[in-house]
N, C-alpha and C positions, 0 to 999 in steps of 0.2 A: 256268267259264272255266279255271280250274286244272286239272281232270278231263283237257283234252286237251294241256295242256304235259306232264302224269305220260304221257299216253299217247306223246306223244313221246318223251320219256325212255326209255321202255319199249321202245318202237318202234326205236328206236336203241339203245340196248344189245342187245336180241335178234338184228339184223340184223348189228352189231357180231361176234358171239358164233357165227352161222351161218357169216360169210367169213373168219373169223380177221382179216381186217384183208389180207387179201389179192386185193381187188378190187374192184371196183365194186358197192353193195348194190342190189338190186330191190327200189327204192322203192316201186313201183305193187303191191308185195304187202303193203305196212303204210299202211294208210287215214290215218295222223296224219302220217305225212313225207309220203304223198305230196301230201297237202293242206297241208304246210308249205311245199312246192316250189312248185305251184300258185296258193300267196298270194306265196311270192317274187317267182313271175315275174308276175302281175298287178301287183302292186308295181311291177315295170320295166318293164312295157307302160304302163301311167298314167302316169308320167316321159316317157314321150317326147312331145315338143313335136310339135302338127301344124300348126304353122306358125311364123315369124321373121318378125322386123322389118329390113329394110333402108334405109337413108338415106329412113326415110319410109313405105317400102312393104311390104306385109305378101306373103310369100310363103308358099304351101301347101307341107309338108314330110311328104314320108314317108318311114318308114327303115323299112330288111330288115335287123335284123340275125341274120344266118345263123346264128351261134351265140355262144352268150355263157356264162360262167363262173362261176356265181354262187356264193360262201361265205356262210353263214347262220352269223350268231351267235348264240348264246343271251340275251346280252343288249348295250346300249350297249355296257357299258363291257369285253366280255368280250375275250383278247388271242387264244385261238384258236378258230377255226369250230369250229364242229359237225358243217357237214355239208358236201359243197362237190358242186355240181350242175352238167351241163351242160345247158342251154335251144335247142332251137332252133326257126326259124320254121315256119310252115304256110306251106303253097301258095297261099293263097288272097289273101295280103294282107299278110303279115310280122308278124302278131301271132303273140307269145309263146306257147309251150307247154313247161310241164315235162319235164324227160328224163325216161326209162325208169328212170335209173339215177343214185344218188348216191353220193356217194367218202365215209365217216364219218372225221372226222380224231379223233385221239388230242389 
């Protein structure tokens, strides 16, 4: 389990090290982020409710959301991201998908 937190690390300082910190990093070329993004946005596909209760009655809910903005911490208690990603929907149905690309914050 550890093996792939070091790999992140690694994966992100490298990526870090290639852009100078001047862009957006190509995530989908380091296999540990981009499977950090990938459990992100799964994480936020499973959070959404598919359906509510109204005065009694249960109604069916779906949400598109087009795009979403996600910061990843290294840990609880940590004060700044790691890595900060944008997500957006498929065509098919509005389930989540990883971006191409993530922003590595200092």
């Amino acid at each position: 389990m550890i093996a792939i937190h070091d790999q992140i690390a690694a994966d992100l300082a490298t990526a870090k090290a290639q852009t100078l910190h001047a862009g957006p990093i190509p995530c989908n070329e380091f296999d540990a982020l981009q499977g950090l993004m990938e459990s992100a946005s799964a994480a936020l596909d499973a959070s959404l409710p598919a359906s509510f209760e109204h005065h009694g009655r249960t109604y069916r809910l779906m949400v598109d959301i087009q795009r979403a903005r996600l910061a990843i911490f290294e840990s609880m208690t940590a004060e700044k991201s790691m890595l900060i990603t944008l997500v957006t929907t498929d065509e098919r149905g509005g389930n989540l998908h990883g971006g191409r690309n993530g922003q590595a914050t200092n």
